[in-house]
N, C-alpha and C positions, 0 to 999 in steps of 0.2 A: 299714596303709592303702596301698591301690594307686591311685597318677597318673597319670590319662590325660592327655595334651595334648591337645587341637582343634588344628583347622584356626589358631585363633588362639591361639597359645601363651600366652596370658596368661589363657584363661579353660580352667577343668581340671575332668576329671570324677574324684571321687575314689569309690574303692570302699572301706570298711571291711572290719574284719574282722568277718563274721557268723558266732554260734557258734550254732549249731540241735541242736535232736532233737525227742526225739517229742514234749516240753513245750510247744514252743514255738522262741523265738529270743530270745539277747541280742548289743547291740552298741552301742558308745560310739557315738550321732552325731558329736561334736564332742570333744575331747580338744586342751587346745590346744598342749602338747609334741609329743604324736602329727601334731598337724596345721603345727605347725611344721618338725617335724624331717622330715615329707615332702614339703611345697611348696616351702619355704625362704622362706616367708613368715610374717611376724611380725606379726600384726594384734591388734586388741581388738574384741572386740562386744561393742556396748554395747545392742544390740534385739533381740527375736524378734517376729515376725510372723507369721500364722496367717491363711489366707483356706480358705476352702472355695466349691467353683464348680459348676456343672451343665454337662453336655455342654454345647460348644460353645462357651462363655464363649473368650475371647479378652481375658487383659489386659495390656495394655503398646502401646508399647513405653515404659515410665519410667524415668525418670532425677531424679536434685537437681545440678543449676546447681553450687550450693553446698551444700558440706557431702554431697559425692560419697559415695554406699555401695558400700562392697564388700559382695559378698552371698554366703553358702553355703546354699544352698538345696534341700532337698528336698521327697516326696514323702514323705507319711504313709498316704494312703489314694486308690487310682487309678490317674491315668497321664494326663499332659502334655506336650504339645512345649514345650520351653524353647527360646528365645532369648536370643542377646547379642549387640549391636550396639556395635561400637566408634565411642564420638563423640568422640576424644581428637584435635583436630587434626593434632599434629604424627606421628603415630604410621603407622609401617609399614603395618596393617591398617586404617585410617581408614574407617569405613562400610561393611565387612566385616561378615560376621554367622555365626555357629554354632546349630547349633540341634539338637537330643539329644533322646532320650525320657528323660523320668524316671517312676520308678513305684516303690509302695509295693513290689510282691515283689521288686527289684533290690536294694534299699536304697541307690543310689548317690545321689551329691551333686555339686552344681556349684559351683564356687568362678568367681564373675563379679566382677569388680574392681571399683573407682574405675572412673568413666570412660566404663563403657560403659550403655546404654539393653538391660532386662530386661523380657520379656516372657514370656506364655503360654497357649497352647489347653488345654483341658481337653480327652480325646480318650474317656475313661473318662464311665461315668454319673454320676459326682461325683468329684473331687480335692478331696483339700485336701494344701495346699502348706504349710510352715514354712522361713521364713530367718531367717536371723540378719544383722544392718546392724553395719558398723562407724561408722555417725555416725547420730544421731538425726534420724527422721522431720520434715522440716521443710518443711512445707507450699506457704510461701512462695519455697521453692528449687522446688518440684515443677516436671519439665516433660513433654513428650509429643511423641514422634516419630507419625506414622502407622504404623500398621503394614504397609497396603499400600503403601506408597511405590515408584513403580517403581523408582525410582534403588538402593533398596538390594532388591530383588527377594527379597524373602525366599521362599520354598518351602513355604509355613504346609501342614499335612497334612489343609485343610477336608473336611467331607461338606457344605456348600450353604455359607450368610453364619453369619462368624461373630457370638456376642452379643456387642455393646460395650457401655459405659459412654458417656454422653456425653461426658465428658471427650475419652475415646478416640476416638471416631466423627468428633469436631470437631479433632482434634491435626495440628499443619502438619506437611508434609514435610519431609523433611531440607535441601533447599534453604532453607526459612524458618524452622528448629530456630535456639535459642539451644545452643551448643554450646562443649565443652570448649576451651579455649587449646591 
């Protein structure tokens, strides 16, 4: 497995090793020796997650308060602008953001921390996305950044408005975010 860094060193696009021919393709998604001995990080998931989207879907930007997830996230079928926003107060990159293409024919993965608020465009005529959480889905921690917020300016790769959720559409700025210590 090969480690990219971002712009934000703490969130990394990982590439597997894909074995192909004429059958087809195999390759571990997740391996958790393999994916420790190339991050140098030692994590547990305890969740997988599974959404499928239509062009133009936009979800995020979310985060849990409490009972923070790290997240390795890919593409199964498509193509999405991923984001990560860093909401870790004390931290170097504070309200910083990265944002990458993922897609089913790349096979690549994003490994986004604790910490930071996770979003994404769907840019294909359908994605669907799978991650894996290192703490369990907890409702009552969920929060939401906007995602146009100018302060954190993100660069989203729109064709017109994207579809939100209501959750989403209503979610305060980063100025009135409850946000990490």
């Amino acid at each position: 497995m090969k480690v990219v860094r971002t712009e934000i060193p703490d969130v990394l696009i990982l590439e597997p090793k894909v074995f192909g021919d004429e059958r087809g393709f195999f390759f571990e998604p997740y391996n958790k020796r393999v994916f420790r001995e190339a991050t140098g990080l030692e994590v547990e998931f305890v969740q997988d997650n599974h959404s499928r989207s239509r062009s133009g879907v936009l979800r995020g930007l979310h985060y849990q308060l409490r009972q923070a997830q790290g997240k390795l996230v890919r593409v199964t079928a498509g193509e999405v602008f991923d984001v990560a926003v860093d909401l870790r107060r004390g931290s170097a990159t504070f309200a910083n953001w990265v944002g990458f293409h993922l897609d089913a024919a790349a096979q690549r993965m994003a490994w986004i921390p604790p910490g930071f608020a996770h979003g994404f465009l769907v840019l294909s005529e359908q994605a669907e996305v799978l991650y894996k959480t290192t703490d369990y889905y907890a409702p009552e921690h969920e929060r939401t950044v906007r995602w146009n917020d100018p302060r954190l300016g993100i660069a989203w790769p729109l064709r017109g408005e994207p579809i939100l959720s209501a959750k989403d559409a209503a979610a305060p700025g980063l100025a009135d975010a409850e946000l990490y210590a």
